[in-house]
N, C-alpha and C positions, 0 to 999 in steps of 0.2 A: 383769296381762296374761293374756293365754287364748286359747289356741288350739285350733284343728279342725284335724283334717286327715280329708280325704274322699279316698276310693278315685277310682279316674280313671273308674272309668265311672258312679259317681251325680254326677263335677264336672262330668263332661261335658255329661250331659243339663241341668246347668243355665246352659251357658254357650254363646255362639254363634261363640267363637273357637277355633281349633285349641288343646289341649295340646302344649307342647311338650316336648321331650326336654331335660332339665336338664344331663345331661350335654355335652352340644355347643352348650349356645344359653346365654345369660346372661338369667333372666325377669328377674327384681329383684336388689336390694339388699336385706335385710331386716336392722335393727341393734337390741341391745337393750343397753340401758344400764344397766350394774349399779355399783354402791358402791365396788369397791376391784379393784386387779389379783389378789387373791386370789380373789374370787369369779368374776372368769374364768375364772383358772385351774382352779377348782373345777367349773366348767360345761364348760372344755375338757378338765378329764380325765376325765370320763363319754363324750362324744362317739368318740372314736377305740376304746375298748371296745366301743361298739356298731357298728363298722364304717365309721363317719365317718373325716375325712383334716381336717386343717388345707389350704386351700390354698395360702397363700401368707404369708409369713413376719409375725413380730410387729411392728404398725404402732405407734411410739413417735414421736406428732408434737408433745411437751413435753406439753401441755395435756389430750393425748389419747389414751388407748393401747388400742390393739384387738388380737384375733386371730379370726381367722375358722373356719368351721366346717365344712365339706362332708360332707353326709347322703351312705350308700352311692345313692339313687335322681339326686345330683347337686346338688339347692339350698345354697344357701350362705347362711348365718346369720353376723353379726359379733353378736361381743361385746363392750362396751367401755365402760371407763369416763372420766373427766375431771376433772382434777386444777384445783379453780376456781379455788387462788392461783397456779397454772403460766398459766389463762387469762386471770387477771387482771394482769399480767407480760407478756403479747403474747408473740408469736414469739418463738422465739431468735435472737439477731444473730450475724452470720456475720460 
C-alpha cells in the first residue's frame, strides 16, 4: 500500500470540489487491514505520539476487531484485522 499526501493548495488546483475541513465534516472512511491485533496496536501506538487521538472506542465485532485513528488536521484512518475461523463461525448468538 502507498500513500501521498499533498499540501491543500497543490490538492486544490487539481480538484474542482471544495476541500473540506476534517475536523467538522466526515470525508471518508479509510480502513487498512493488518495480520494480528498486535500490529494495531503497534500502528496505534505511534499515532497519539505524534498528536493523533483515537476517536472512538475499540470495535470488537467477533470476526472483526478495529480501532481507529484521528490525525491532529482531523481525518480518521481504521485499523483492523479479522479473525477468519471467528468468520467462518458467523455471528455470535445472543
Amino acid at each position: 500500500m502507498s500513500a501521498m499526501v499533498v499540501p491543500h493548495p497543490s490538492f486544490s488546483t487539481s480538484r474542482s470540489k471544495e476541500i473540506v475541513d476534517a475536523r467538522s465534516r466526515v470525508q471518508g472512511l479509510f480502513a487498512v487491514s493488518v495480520g494480528s491485533r498486535e500490529e494495531v496496536g503497534e500502528v496505534l501506538g505511534i499515532g497519539p505520539a505524534s498528536g493523533g487521538a483515537e476517536p472512538v472506542a475499540v470495535q470488537d465485532l467477533g470476526s472483526l476487531w478495529a480501532r481507529g485513528l484521528e490525525d491532529p488536521d482531523g481525518p480518521v484512518r481504521e485499523f483492523l484485522c479479522t479473525d477468519p475461523a471467528a468468520a467462518d463461525a458467523g455471528p455470535p448468538r445472543e
